[in-house]
C-alpha positions in Angstrom: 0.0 0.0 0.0 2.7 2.3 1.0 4.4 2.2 -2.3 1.5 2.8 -4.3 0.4 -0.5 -5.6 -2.9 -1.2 -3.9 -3.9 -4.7 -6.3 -1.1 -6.1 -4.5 -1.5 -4.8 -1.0 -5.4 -6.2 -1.4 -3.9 -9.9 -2.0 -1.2 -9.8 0.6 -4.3 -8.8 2.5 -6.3 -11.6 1.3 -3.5 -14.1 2.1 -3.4 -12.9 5.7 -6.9 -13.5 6.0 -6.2 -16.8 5.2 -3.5 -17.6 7.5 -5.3 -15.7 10.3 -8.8 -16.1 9.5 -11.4 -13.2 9.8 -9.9 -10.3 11.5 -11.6 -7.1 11.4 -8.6 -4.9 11.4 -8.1 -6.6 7.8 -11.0 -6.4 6.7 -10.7 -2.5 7.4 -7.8 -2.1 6.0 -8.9 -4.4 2.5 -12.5 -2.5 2.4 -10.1 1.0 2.2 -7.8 -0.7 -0.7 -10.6 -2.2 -2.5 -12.3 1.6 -2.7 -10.0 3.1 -3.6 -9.4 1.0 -6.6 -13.2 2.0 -7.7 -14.7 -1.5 -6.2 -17.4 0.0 -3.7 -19.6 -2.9 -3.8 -16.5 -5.3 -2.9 -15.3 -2.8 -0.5 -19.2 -2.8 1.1 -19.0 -6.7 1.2 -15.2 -6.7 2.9 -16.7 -4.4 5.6 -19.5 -6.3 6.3 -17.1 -9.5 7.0 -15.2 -7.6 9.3 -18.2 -6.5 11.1 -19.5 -9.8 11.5 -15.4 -10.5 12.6 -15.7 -8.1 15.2 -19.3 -8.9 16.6 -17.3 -12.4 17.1 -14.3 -10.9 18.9 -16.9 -9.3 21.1 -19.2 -12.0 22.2 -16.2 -14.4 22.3 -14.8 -11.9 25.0 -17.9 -11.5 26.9 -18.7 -15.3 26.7 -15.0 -15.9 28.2 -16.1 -13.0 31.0 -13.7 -10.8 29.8 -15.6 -7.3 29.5 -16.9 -6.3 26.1 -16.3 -2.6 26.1 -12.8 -1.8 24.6 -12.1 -5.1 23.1 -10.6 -6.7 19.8 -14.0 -6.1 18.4 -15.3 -3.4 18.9 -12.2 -1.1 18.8 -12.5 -1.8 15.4 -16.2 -1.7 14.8 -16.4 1.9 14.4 -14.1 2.4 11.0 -15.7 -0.8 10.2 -19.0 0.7 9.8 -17.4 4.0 8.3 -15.7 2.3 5.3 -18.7 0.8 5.3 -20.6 3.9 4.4 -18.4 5.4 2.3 -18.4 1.9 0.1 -22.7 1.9 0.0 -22.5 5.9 -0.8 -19.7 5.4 -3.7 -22.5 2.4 -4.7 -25.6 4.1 -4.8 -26.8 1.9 -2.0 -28.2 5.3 0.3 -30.2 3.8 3.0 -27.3 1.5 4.1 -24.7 4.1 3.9 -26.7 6.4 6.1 -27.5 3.2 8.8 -23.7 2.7 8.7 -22.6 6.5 9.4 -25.5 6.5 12.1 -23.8 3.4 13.6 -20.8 4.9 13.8 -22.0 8.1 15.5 -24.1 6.4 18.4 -20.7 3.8 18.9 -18.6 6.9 19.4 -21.2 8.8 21.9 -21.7 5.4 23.8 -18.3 5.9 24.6 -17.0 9.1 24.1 -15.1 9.9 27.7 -13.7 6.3 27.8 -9.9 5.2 26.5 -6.9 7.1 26.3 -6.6 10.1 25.0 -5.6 9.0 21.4 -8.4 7.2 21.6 -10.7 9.4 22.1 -8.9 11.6 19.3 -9.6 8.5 17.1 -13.4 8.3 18.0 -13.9 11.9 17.2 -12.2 11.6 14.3 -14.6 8.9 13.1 -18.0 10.4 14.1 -16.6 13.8 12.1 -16.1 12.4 9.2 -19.3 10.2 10.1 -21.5 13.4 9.9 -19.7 14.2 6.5 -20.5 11.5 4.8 -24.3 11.9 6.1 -24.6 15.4 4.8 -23.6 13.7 1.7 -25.9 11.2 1.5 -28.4 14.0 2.2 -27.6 15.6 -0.8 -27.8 13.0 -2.8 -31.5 12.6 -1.4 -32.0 16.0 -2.9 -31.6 17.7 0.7 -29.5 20.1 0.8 -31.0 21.9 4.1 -30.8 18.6 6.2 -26.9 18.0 4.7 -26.1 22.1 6.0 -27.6 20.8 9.6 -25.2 18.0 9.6 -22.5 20.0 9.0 -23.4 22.4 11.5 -23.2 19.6 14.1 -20.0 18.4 13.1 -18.5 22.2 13.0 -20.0 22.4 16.6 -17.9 19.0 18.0 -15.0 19.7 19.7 -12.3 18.7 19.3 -12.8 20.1 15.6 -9.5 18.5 14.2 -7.9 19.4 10.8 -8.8 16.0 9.1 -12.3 16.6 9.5 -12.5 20.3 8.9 -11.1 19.6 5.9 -14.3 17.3 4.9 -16.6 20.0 6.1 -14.8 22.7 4.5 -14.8 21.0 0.8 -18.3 20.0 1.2 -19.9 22.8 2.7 -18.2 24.9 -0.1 -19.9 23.5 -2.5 -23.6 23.6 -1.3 -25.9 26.8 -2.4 -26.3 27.4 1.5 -22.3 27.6 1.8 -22.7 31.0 3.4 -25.0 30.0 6.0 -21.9 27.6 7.1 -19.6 30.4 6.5 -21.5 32.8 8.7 -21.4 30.3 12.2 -17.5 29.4 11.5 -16.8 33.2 11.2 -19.0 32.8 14.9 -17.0 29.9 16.0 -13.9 31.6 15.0 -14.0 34.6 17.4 -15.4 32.1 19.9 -12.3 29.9 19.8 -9.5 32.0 18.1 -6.9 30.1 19.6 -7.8 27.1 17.8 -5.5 26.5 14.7 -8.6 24.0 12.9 -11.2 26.7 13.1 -8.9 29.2 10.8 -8.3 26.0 9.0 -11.7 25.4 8.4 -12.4 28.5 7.4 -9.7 28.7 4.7 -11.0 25.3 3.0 -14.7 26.8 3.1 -13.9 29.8 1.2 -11.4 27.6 -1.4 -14.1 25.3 -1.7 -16.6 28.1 -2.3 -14.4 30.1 -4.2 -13.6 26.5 -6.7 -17.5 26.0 -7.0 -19.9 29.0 -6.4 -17.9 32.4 -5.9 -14.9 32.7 -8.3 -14.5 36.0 -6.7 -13.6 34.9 -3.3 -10.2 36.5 -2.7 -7.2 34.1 -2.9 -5.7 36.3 -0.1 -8.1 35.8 2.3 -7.3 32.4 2.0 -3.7 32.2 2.7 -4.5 35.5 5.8 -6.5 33.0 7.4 -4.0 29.6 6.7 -1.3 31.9 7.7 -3.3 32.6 11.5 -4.1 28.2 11.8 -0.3 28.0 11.7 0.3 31.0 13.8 -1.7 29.1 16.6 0.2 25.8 15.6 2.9 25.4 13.2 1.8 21.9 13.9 -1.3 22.3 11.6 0.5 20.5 9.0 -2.7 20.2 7.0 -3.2 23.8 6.9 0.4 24.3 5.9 0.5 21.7 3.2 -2.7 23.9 1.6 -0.8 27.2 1.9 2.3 25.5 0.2 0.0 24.5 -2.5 -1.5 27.3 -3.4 1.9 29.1 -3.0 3.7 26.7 -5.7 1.0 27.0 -7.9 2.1 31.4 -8.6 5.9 30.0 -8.6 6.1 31.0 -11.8 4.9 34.6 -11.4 6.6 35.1 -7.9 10.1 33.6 -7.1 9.1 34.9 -3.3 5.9 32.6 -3.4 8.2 29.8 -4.7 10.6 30.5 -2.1 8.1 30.2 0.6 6.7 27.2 -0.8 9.8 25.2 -0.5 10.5 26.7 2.9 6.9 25.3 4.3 7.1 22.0 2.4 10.6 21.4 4.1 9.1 21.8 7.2 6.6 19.2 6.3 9.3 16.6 5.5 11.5 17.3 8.9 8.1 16.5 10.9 7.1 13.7 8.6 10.5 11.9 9.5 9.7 12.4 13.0 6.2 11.4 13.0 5.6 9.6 9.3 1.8 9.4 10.5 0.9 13.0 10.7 -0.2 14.1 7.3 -2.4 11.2 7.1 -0.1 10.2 3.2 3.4 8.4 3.0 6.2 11.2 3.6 8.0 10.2 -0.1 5.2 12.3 -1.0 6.2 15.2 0.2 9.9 15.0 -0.9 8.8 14.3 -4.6 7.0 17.2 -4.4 9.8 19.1 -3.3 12.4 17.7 -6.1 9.7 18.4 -8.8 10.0 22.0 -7.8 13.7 22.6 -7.0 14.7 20.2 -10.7 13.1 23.4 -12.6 15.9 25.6 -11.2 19.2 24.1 -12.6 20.6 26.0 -9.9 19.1 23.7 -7.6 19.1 20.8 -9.7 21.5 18.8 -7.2 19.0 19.4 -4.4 16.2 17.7 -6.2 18.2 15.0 -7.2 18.8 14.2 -3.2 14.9 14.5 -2.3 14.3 12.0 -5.4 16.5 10.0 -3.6 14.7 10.1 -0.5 11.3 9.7 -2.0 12.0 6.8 -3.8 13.5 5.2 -0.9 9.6 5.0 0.8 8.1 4.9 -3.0 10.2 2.9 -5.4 7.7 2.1 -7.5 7.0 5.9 -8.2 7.9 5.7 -11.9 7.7 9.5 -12.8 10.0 10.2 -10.2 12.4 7.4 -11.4 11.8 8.9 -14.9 13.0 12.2 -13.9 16.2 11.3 -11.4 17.1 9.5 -14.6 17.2 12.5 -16.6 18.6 14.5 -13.9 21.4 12.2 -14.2 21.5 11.9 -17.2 22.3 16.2 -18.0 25.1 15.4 -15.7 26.9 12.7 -18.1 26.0 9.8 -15.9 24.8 7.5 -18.4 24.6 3.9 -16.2 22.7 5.5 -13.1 20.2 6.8 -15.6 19.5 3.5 -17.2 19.4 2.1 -13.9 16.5 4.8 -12.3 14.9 4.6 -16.7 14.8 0.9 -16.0 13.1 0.5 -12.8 10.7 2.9 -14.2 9.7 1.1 -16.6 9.5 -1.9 -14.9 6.7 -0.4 -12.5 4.8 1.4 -15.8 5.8 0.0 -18.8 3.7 2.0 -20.9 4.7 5.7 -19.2 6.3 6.9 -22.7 8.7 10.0 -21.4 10.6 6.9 -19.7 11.9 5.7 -23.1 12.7 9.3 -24.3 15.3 9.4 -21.9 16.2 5.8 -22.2 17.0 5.9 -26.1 19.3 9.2 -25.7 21.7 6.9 -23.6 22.3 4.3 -26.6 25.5 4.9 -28.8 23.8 5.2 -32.0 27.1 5.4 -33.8 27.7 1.7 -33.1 27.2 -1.4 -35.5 23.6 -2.5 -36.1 24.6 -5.6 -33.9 25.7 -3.8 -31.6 23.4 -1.8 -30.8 20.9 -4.7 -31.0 23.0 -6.4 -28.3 22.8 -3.2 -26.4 19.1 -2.9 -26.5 18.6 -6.6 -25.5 20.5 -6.0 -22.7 18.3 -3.2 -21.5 15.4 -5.1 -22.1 16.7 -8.1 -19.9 17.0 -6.2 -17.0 13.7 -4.5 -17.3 10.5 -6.8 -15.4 7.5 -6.9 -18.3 7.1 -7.7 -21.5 10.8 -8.3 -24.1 9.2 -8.0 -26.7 6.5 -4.9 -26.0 9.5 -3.2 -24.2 11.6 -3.7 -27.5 8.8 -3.0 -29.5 8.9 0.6 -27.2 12.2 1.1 -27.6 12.9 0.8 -31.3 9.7 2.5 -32.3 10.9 5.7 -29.6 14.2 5.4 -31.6 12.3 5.7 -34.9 10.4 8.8 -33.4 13.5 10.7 -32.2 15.3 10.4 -35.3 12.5 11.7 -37.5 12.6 14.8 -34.7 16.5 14.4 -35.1 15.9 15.1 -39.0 12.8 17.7 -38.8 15.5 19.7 -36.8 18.3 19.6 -39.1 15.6 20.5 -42.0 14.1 23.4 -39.8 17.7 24.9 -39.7 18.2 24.9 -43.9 14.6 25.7 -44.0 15.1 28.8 -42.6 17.7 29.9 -44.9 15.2 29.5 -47.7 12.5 31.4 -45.7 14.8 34.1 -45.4 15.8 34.3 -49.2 11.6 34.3 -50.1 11.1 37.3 -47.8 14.6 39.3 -49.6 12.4 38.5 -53.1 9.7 39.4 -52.1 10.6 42.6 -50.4 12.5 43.7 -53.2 9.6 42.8 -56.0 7.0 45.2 -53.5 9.9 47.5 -53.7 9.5 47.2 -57.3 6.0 47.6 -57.7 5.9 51.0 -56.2 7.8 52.6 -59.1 5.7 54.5 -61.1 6.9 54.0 -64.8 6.5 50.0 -64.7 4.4 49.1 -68.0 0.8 48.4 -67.2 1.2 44.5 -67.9 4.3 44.0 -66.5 2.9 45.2 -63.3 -0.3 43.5 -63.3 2.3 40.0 -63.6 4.3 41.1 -60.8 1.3 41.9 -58.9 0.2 38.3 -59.4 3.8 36.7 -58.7 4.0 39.2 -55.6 0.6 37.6 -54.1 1.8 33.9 -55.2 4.8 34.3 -53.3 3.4 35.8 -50.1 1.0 32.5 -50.4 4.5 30.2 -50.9 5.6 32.4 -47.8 2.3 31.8 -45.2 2.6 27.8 -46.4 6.4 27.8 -46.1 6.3 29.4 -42.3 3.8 26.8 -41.5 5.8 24.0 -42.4 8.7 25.3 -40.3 6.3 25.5 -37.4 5.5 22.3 -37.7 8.8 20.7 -38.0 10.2 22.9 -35.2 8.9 23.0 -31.4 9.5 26.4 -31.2 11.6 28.3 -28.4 12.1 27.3 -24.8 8.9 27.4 -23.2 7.7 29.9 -20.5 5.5 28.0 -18.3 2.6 28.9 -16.5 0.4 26.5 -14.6 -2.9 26.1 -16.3 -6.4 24.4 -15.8 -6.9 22.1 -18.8 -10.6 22.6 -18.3 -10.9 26.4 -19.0 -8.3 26.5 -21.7 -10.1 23.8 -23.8 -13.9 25.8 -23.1 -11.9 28.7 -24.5 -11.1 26.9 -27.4 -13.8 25.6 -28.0 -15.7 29.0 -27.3 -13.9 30.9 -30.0 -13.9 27.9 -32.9 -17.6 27.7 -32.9 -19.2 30.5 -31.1 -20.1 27.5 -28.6 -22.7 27.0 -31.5 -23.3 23.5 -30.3 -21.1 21.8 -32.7 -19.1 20.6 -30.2 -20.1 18.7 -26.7 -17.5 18.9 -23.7 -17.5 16.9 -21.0 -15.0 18.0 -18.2 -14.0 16.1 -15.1 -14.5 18.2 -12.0 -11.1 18.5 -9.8 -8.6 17.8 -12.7 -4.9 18.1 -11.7 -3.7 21.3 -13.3 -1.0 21.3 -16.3 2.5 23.4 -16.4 3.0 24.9 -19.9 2.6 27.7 -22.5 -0.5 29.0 -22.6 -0.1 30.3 -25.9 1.5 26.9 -27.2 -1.1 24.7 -25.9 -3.6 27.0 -27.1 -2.7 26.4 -30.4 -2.3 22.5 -30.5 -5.8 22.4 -28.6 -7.4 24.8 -31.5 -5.8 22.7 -33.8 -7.1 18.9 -32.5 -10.5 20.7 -32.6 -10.7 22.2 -36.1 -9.4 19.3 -37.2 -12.3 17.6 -35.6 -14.7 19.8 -37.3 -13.3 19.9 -40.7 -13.9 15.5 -40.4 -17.5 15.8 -39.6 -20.3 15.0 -42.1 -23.6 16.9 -41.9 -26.4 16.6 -39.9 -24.3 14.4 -37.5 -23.1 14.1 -33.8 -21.4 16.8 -32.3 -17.6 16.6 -31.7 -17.1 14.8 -28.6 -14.4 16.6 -26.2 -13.5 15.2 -22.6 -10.5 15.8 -20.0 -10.0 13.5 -17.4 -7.1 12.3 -14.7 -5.1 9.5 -17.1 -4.4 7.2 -13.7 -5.5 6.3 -10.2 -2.2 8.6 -8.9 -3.3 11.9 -10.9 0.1 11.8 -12.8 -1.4 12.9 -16.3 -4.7 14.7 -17.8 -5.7 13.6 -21.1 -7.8 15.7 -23.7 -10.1 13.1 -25.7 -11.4 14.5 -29.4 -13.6 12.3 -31.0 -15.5 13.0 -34.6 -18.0 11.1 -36.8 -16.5 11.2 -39.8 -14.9 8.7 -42.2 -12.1 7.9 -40.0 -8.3 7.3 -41.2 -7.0 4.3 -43.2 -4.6 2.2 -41.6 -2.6 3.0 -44.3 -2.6 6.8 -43.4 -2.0 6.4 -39.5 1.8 6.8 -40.0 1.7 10.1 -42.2 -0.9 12.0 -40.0 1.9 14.0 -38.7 4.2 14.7 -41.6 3.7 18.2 -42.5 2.0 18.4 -45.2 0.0 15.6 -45.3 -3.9 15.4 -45.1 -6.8 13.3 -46.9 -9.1 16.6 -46.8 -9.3 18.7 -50.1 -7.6 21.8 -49.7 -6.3 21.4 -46.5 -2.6 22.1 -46.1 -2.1 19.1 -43.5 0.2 21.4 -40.9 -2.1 21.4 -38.0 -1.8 17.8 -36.4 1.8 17.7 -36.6 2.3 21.0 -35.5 -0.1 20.1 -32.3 1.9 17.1 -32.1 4.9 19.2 -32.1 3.7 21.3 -29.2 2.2 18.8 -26.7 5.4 16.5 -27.5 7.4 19.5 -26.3 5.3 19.8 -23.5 6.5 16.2 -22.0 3.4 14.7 -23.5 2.4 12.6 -26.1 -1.0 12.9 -29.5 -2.1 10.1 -30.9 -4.5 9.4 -33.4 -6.2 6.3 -33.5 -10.0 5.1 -35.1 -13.1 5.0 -33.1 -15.3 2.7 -32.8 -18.1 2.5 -35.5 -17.7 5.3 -37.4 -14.4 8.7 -37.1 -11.3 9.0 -35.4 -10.5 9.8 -31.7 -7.3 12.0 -31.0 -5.8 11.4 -27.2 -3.6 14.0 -26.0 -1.7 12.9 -22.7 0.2 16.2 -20.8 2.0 15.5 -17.5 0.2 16.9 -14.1 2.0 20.0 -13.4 4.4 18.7 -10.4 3.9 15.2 -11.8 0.0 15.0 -10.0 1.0 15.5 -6.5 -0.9 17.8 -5.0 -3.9 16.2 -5.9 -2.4 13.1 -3.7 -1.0 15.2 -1.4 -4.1 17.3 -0.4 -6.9 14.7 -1.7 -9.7 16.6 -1.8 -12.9 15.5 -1.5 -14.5 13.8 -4.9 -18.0 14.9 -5.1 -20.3 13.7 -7.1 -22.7 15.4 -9.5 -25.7 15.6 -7.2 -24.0 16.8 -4.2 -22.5 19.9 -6.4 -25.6 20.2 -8.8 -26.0 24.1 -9.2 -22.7 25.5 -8.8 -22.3 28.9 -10.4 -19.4 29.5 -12.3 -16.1 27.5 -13.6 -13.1 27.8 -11.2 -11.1 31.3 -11.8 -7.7 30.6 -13.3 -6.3 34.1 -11.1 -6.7 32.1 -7.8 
């Protein structure tokens, strides 16, 4: 579980239930595994074993004359019939989620001043997030006044800890009687100001409000009232792993925000090696995040590559992170402890393409076709998967990069000739503007002057699309409102297209302008395929993998599709099957994205057209979305929210 590959923690799991029998502590921990790989009715099933395992423990105990209360059983019972609720909600089943989330509520009052004090922490804990889930369930009963009381009562518990404010604060954010909420933490606030989880609460209230129903919400306020939660205690790590967040996401337009970024997120990993437990996520986590910052500063390049080190010490199976030590190493000349990080990232995600990029640029190409043969089979050997998909990866990423290889070498000559059209043309406009040039004569150089300026506009398309441009000046982006803008300004939003966005998408670190482009590109090319009188475009985003590590664009069009025998020329400039269509925009597009660390292909769709995938890396490789995990709502329980997310904030 800890390094990220829940399948196999869920059969180690299964295999100690074998040895062991029916313990409820593994049937806890399996339920959790099993949602979050998406099962919820397996996960509803695993909890209800372990809460028959524990009603077991309990009258086994009692029938012994040991006393029931604070036993095996029902120490466990509790997140038991939480996991259990949180299963039957993800399932649709309602009525049982909301028994379960009951049960846990009247367990934790029956013995609320009983145990330790951690265990009364614990209790709380559960009958918070308990409440939470109820208010959700409300809302998907299409009650949205009896889910703001629930949250009421769980903003009134004390202890209020960070964990569960969090809950409250994404949820209550997004209901239409946020302020309501807003108004009695505000109350609670100047009631208990010394409380570092009521400020926090506050700040994820207004950031879930601000996200769902009041783009206008200042980001400020925000980080003021993050900035008093840690000024009460600078143990608050939850509140300071938000203000980091927001912080890194401006790095680009403020080298102080970056600067304090880094500063709050080293605090994090110092506590996190003293107390591993306290963020509630694996402390690798942090450190990745802290690497994928510092490795865009070459400056600080060397201090990424030690908190890669240390994050793939507790996550080894992390294969972006092994992707990028590898290239780290690899600027530095250090060709063997490349292959060895490129290697191990492949054999965790075989298919995560940027991986054999980097691995392809440490083969001596100069060598004999045997040789280098040799050499990749000895790469392949030592890689766990597939030989002959793996060489299949490899040779075709060679093929790639030496078509780029070329396209680069052409771009250069290309521009020569660019250079030399505009001189000609220049001086036959220079030309035109004498005065004693014979009627005819000038009515043919008028027509060769617009010919050429035509030859010109194709020409400096080509070169576009055979060059990525310059070095790119990244901002950090939300995928969502940059393809509505597209789409807004190709068709009027005239209906021609239909978008379907995924709510909470990790953002995306690149050019606007660049991305733009490809974006407008994929969708006219879209259009241009579509017959009349059919469906519209389909458009969709959405997260590429359980760990947020990529966003994918989807385009998908009804038209006549593209010939197996076309598939490997959609990119060469020039090329298209369309009548006068100069055939620069998907490679161009390709161009971009590819210089964006991504990857465009074009494949058919089923039945009828062609679907175009475009895969861009999460900015900071997906990690604050597993860092901060907010809460994933469901349509129902945010049905009405006002406006898309503001890109300023």
């Amino acid at each position: 579980e800890r390094l990220g590959l829940p399948l196999l923690a869920t059969r180690a799991l299964q295999g100690a239930a074998q040895i062991e029998g029916r313990r409820p502590e593994v049937s806890e921990r399996s339920a959790r595994l099993l949602l979050g790989l998406g099962d919820a009715d397996q996960a509803a099933r695993k909890a209800r074993e372990g809460l028959e395992a524990a009603r077991e423990e309990t009258t086994g105990e009692a029938g012994s004359g040991a006393s029931a209360k604070g036993g095996a059983g029902d120490g466990w019972e509790q997140a038991l019939h939480l996991v259990l609720g949180e299963a039957s909600l993800e399932a649709g089943h309602l009525e049982e989620a909301l028994g379960a989330f009951n049960s846990v509520e009247l367990l934790g009052e029956s013995a609320r001043d009983g145990g330790s004090e951690a265990e009364r922490l614990r209790r709380a804990d559960l009958v918070g997030r308990s409440l939470v889930g109820a208010a959700r369930v409300a809302l998907r009963q299409g009650s949205p006044e009896e889910a703001t009381a629930l949250l009421l009562r769980a903003v009134e518990r004390r202890p209020l800890l960070p964990e569960v404010a969090r809950r409250i604060g994404d949820l209550a954010g997004a209901l239409p009687t946020w302020a309501k909420i807003e108004e009695r933490v505000q109350r609670l606030r100047q009631e208990r100001p010394e409380e570092a989880a009521v400020h926090y609460l506050a700040a994820r209230l207004l950031a879930s409000a601000q996200q769902n129903r009041e783009p206008g919400i200042p980001g400020q306020e925000i980080e003021r009232l993050l900035g008093l939660a840690l000024s009460r205690d600078a143990g608050c790590h939850l509140g300071r792993l938000m203000l980091a967040l927001r912080l890194a996401r401006r790095r680009f337009l403020s080298e102080d925000g970056r600067s304090q970024a880094l500063g709050h997120l080293r605090f994090l990993s110092q506590a996190l090696r003293l107390d591993p437990k306290a963020l509630g996520v694996d402390a690798g986590l942090v450190d990745l995040l802290l690497a994928a910052i510092l490795e865009e500063n070459p400056a600080t390049a060397a201090q990424a590559m030690d908190f890669y080190l240390a994050g793939l010490r507790r996550l080894p199976a992390h294969a972006v992170a092994s992707t990028n030590l590898g290239a780290l190493h690899l600027a530095r000349g250090e060709v063997e402890a490349a292959r060895e990080r490129l290697l191990a990232a492949l054999s965790a995600s075989p298919d995560y393409a940027p991986a054999y990029h980097h691995l392809v640029r440490t083969l001596d190409l100069s060598a004999s076709p045997e040789a280098l043969a040799r050499e990749v089979q000895g790469l392949v050997e030592r890689v766990t998967g597939s030989a002959t998909t793996i060489t299949g990866r490899i040779v075709a990423t060679l093929a790639e990069d030496t078509r780029d290889q070329v396209f680069e070498a052409l771009h250069s000559k290309a521009m020569q000739l660019h250079t030399l059209l505009g001189v000609i043309h220049a001086r036959l406009s220079s030309s035109l503007r004498e005065d004693e040039l014979p009627p005819q004569l000038r009515e043919r150089f008028n027509e060769l002057s617009e010919r050429l300026d035509e030859v010109r506009r194709d020409w400096r398309l080509y070169l576009r699309s055979l060059h990525e441009g310059e070095e790119l000046s990244p901002e950090v982006l939300n995928l969502n409102l940059l393809v509505s803008e597209v789409i807004r300004d190709e068709t009027g939003n005239d209906g021609r297209v239909e978008l379907h966005s995924t709510t909470g998408l990790p953002d995306v670190k690149g050019q606007r302008a660049a991305l733009y482009e490809a974006l407008g590109a994929v969708v006219r090319n879209g259009l241009e395929a579509q017959p009349p009188a059919c469906l519209p475009l389909q458009v969709r985003t959405s997260a590429g993998s359980p760990l947020s590590t990529r966003v994918i664009l989807e385009v998908r069009d009804f038209g006549p599709g593209i010939l197996a025998l076309h598939r490997a020329q959609v990119f060469s400039p020039g090329f298209s099957t369309k009548r006068d269509r100069r055939g620069f925009g998907l490679g161009l597009a390709r161009r971009i994205v590819t210089a964006h660390r991504g990857w465009l292909v074009v494949e058919p769709a089923k039945g009828r057209g062609a679907v175009v995938h475009i895969v861009l890396p999460a900015d900071l490789h997906g990690l604050p979305s597993l860092l901060d995990q907010p809460l994933q709502l469901s349509v129902e329980e945010t049905a009405g929210s006002a406006e898309e997310p503001s890109e300023q904030d």
